[in-house]
DRENPAPA-14927 format. One record per residue: x, y, z of N, C-alpha, C, O in turn. Coordinates in Angstrom, 1 decimal. Example, Ala and Ser with C-alpha at 12.3 -4.5 7.8 and 13.67 -1.06 7.14 Angstrom:
! residues 2
13.2 / -5.7 / 7.8 / 12.3 / -4.5 / 7.8 / 13.2 / -3.3 / 7.8 / 14.2 / -3.3 / 8.5
12.8 / -2.2 / 7.1 / 13.7 / -1.1 / 7.1 / 12.9 / 0.0 / 7.9 / 13.4 / 1.1 / 8.0
END
This chain:
! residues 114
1.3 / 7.3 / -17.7 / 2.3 / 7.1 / -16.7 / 3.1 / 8.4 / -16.5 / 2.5 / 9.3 / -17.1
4.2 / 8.7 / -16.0 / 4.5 / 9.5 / -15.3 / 5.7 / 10.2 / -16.5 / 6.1 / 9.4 / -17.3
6.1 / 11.5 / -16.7 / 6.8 / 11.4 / -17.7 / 8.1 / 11.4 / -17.8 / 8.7 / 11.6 / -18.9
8.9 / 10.9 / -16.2 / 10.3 / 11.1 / -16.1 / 10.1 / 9.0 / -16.2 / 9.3 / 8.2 / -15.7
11.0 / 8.9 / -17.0 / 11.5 / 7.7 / -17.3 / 12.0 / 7.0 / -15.9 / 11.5 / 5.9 / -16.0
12.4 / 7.1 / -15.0 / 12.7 / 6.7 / -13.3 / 12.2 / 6.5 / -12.8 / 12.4 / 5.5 / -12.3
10.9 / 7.2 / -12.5 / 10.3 / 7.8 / -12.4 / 9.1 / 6.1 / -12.5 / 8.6 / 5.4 / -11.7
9.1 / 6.3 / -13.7 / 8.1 / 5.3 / -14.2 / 8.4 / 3.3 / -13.9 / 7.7 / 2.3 / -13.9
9.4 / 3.6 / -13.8 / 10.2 / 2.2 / -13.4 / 9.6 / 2.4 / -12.1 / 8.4 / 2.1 / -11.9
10.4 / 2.9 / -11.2 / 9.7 / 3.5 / -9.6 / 8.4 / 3.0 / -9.8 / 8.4 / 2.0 / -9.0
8.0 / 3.0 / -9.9 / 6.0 / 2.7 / -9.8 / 5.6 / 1.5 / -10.4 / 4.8 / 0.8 / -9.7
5.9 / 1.0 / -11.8 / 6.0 / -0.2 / -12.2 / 6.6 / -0.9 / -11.4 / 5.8 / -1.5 / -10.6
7.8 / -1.2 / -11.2 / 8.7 / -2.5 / -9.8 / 7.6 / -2.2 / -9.0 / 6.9 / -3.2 / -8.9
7.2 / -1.2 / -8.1 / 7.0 / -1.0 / -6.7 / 5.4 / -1.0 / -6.6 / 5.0 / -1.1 / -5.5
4.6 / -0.9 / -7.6 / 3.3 / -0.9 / -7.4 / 2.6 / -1.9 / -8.1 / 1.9 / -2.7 / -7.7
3.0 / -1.6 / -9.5 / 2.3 / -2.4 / -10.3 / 1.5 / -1.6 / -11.5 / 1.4 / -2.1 / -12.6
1.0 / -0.3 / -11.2 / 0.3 / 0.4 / -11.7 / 0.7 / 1.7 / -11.1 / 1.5 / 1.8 / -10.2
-0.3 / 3.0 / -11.8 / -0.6 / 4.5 / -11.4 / -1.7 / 4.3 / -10.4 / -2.5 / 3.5 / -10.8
-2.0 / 4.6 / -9.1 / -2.6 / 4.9 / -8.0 / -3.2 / 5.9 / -8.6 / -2.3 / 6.5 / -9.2
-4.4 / 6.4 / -8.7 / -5.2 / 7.6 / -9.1 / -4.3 / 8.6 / -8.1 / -3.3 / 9.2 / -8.5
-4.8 / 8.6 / -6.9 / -4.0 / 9.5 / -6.1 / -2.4 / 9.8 / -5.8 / -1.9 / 10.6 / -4.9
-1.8 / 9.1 / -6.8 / -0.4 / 9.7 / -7.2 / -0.3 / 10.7 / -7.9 / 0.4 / 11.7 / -7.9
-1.3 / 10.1 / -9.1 / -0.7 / 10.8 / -10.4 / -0.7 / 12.9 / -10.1 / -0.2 / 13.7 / -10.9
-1.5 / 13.2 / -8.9 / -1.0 / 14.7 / -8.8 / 0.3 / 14.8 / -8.4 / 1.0 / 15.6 / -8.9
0.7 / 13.9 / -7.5 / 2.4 / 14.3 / -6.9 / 3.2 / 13.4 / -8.3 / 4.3 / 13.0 / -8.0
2.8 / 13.2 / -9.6 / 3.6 / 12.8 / -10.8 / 4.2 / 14.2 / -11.2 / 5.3 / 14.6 / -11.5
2.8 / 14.6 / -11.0 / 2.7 / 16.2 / -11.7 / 3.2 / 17.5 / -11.4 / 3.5 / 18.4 / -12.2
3.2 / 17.4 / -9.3 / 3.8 / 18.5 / -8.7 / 4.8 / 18.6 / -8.5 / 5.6 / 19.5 / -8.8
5.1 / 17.2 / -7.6 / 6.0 / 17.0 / -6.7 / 7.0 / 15.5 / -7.7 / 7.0 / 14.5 / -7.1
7.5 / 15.5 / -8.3 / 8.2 / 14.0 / -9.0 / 9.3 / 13.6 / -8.2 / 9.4 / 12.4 / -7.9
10.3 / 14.8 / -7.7 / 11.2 / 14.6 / -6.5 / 11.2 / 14.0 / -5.6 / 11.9 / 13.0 / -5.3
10.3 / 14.4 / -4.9 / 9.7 / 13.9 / -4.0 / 9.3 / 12.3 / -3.7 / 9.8 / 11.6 / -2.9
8.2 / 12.1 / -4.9 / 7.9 / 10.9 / -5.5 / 9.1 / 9.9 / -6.4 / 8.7 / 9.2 / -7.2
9.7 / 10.0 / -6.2 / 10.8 / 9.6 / -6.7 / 11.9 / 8.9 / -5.6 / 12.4 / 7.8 / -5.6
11.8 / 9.8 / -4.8 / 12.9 / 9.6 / -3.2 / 12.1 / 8.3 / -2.1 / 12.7 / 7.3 / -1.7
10.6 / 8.8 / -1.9 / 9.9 / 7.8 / -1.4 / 9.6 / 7.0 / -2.1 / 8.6 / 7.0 / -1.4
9.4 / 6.0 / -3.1 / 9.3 / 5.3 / -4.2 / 10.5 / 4.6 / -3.9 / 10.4 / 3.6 / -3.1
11.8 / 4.8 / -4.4 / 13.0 / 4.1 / -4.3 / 12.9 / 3.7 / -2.9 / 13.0 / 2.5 / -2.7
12.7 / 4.6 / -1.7 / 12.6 / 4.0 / -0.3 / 11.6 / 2.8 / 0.0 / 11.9 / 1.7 / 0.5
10.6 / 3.2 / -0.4 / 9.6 / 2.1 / 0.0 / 9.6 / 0.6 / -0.9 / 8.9 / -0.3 / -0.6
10.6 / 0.6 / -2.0 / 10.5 / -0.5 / -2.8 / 11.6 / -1.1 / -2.5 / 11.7 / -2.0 / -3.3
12.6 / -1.2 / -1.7 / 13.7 / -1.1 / -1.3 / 13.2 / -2.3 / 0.2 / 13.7 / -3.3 / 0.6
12.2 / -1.5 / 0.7 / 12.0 / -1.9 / 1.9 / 11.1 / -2.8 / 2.1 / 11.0 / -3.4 / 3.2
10.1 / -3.1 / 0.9 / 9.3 / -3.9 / 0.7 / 9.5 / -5.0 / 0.1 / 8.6 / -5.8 / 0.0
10.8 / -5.4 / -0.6 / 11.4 / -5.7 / -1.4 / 11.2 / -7.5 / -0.7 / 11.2 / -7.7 / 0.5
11.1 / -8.2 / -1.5 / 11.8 / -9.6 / -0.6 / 12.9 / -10.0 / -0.1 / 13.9 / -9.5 / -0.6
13.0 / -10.7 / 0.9 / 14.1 / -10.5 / 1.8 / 13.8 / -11.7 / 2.8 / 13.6 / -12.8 / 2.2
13.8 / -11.8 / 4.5 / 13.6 / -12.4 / 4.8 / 11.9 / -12.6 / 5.3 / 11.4 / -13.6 / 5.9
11.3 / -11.6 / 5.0 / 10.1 / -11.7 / 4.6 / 9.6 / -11.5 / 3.2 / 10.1 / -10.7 / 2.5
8.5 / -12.4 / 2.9 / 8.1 / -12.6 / 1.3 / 7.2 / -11.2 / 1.4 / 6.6 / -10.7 / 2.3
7.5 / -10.7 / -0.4 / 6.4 / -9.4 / -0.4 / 4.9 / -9.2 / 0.2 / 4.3 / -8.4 / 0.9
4.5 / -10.2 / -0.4 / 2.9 / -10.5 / 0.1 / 3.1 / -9.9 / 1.4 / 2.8 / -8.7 / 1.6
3.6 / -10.9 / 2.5 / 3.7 / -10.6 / 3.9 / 4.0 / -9.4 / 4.3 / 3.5 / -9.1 / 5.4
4.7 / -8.4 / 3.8 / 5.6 / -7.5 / 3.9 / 4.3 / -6.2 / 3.7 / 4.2 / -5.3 / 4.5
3.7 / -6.3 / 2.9 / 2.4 / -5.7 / 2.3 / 1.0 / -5.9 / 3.0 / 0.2 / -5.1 / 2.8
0.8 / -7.3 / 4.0 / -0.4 / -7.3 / 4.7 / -0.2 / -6.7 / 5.5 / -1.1 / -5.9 / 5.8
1.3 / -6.7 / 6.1 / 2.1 / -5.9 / 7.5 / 1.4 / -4.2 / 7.4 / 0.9 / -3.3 / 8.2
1.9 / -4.3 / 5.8 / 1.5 / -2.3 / 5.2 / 0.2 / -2.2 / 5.8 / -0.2 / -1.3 / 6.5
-0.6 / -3.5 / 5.3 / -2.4 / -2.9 / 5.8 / -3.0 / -3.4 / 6.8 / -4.2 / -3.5 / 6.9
-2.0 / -3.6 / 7.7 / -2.1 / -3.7 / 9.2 / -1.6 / -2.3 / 9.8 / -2.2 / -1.8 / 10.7
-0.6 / -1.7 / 9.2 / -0.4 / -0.5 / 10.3 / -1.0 / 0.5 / 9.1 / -0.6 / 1.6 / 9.3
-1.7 / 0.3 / 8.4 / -2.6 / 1.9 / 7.2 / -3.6 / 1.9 / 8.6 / -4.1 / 2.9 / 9.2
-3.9 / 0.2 / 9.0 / -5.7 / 0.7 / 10.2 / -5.0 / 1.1 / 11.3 / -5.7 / 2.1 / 11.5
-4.4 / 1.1 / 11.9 / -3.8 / 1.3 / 13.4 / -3.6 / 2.5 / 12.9 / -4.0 / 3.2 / 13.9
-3.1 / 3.5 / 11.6 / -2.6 / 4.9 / 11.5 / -3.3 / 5.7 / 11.0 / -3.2 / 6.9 / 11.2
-4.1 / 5.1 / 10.0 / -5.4 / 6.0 / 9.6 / -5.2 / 6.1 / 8.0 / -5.8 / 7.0 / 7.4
-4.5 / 5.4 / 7.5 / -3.9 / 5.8 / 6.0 / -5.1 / 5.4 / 5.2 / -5.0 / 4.6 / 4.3
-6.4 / 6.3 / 5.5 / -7.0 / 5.5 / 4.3 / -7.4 / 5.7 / 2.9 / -8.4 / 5.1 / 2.4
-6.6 / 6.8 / 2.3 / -6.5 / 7.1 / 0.9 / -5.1 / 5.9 / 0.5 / -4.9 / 5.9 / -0.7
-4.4 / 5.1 / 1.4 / -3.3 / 3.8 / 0.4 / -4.3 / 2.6 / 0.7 / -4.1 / 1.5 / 0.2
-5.6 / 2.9 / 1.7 / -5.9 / 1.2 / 1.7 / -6.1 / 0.6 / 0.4 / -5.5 / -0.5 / 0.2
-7.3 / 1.4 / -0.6 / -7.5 / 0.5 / -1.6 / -6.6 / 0.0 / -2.9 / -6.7 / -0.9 / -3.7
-5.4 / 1.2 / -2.9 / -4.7 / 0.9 / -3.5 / -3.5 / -0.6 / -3.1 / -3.0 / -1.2 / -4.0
-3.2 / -1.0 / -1.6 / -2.3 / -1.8 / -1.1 / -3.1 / -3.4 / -1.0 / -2.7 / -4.5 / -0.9
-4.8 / -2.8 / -1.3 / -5.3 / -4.2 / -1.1 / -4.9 / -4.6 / -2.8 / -4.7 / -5.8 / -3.1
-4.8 / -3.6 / -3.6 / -4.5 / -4.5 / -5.1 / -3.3 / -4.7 / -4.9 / -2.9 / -5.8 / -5.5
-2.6 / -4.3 / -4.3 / -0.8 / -4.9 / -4.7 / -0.8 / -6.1 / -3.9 / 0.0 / -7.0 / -4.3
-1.8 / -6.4 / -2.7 / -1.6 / -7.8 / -1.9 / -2.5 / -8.6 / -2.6 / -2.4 / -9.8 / -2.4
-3.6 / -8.3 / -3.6 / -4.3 / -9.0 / -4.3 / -3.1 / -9.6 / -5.8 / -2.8 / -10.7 / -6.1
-2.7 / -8.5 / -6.2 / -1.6 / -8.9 / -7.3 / -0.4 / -9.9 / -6.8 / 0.2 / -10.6 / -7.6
-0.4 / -10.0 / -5.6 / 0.4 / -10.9 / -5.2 / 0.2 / -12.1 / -4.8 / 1.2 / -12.8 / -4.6
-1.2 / -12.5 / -4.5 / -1.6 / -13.7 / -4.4 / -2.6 / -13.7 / -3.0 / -3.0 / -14.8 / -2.5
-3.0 / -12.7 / -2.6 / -3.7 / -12.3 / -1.4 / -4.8 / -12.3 / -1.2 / -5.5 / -11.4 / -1.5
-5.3 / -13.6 / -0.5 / -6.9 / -13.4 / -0.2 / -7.8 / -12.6 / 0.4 / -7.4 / -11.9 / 1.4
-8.6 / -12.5 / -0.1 / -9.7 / -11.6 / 0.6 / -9.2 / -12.0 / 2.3 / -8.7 / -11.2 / 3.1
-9.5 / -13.3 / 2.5 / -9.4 / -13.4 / 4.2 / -7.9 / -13.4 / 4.7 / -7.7 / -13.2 / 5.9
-7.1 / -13.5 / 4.1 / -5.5 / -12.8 / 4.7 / -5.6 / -11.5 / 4.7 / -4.7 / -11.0 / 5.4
-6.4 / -10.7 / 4.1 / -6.4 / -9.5 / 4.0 / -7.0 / -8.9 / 5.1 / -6.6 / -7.8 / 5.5
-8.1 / -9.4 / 5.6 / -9.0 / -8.9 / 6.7 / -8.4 / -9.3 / 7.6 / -8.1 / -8.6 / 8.5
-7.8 / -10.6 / 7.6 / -6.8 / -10.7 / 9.1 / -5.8 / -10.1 / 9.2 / -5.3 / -10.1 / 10.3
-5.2 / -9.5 / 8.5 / -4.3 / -8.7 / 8.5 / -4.7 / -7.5 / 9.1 / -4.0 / -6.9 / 10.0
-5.7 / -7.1 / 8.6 / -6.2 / -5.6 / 9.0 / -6.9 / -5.3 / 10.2 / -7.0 / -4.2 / 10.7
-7.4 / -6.8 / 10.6 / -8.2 / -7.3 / 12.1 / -6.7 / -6.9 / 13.1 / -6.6 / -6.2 / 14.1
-5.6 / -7.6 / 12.4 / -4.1 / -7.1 / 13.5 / -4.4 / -6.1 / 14.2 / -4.4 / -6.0 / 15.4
-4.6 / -5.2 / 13.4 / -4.2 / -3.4 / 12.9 / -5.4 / -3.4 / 14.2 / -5.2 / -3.3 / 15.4
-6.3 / -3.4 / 13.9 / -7.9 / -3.3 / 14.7 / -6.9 / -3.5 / 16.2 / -6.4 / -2.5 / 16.7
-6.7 / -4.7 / 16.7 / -6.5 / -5.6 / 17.8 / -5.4 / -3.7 / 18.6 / -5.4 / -3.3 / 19.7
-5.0 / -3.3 / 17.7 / -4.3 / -2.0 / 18.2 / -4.5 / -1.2 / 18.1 / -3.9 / -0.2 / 18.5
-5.4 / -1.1 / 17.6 / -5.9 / 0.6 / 17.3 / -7.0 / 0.9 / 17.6 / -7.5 / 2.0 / 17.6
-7.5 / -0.3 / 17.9 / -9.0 / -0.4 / 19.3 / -9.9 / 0.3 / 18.2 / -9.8 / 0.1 / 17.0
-10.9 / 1.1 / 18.7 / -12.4 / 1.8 / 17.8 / -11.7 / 2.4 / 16.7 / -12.2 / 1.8 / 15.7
-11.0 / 3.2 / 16.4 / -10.2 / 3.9 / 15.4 / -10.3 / 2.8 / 14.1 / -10.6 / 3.1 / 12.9
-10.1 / 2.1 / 14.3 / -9.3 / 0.7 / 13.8 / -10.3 / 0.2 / 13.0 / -10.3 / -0.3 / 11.9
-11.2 / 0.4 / 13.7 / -12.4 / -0.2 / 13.1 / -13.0 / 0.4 / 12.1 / -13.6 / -0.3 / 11.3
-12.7 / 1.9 / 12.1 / -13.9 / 2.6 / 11.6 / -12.5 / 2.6 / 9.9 / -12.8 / 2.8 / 8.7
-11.5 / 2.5 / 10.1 / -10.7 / 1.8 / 8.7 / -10.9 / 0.5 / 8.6 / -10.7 / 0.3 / 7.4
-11.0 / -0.2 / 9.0 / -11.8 / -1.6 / 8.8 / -12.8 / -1.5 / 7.6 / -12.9 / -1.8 / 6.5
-13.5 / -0.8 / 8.5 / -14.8 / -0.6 / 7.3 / -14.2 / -0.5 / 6.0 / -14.6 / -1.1 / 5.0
-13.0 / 0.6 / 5.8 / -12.8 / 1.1 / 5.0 / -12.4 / 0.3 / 3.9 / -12.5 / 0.5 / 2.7
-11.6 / -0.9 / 4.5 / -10.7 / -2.4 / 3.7 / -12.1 / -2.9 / 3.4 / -12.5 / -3.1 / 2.2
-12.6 / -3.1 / 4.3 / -14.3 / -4.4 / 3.4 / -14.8 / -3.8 / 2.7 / -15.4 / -4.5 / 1.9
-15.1 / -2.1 / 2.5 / -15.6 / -1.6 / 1.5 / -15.2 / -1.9 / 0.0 / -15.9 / -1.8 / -1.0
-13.5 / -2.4 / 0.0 / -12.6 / -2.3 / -1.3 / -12.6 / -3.2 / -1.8 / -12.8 / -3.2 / -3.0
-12.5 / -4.4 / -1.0 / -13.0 / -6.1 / -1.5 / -13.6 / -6.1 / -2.1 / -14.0 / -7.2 / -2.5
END
């Protein structure tokens, strides 16, 4: 885990685990990682939408924007939360429905992770 104590809360609340592809910005950047961390757990947070939902939303706009080094990581946090395989693809079908061909070709990318 990460070796600033905040740091490591930040990621436990907000993820669940170390993302392989964090642990370099643990390393370079912690500031950084630290600021977005508190932002995004904050925002993801339950509220008047439940996390789960809040999190399919995330892998609805990763296909529409191209994020596909967080896909396989956001499918475990919507799997840790109680997220089916097929909420998951409909979710990501959203993303498709806007992001036309693009969309797709990150599509692939979510059914590869399942």
């Amino acid at each position: 885990m990460a070796k600033n104590s905040q740091l490591d809360k930040l990621l436990t609340d907000g993820i669940g685990f170390m993302p392989e592809n964090t642990k370099v910005m643990v390393e370079k950047a912690p500031e950084v990682l630290s600021a977005y961390m508190e932002m995004r757990n904050k925002l993801l947070a339950e509220g008047a939408l439940d996390r789960k939902t809040k999190i399919l939303m995330a892998l609805a706009i990763m296909v529409t924007s191209g994020m596909r080094e967080a896909i396989p990581n956001y499918i475990q946090i919507a799997r840790n939360l109680g997220a089916s395989d097929a909420e998951i693809i409909e979710a990501a079908g959203v993303g498709v429905s806007f992001a036309g061909g693009r969309g797709i070709d990150y599509l692939i990318t979510l059914c590869r992770h399942l």
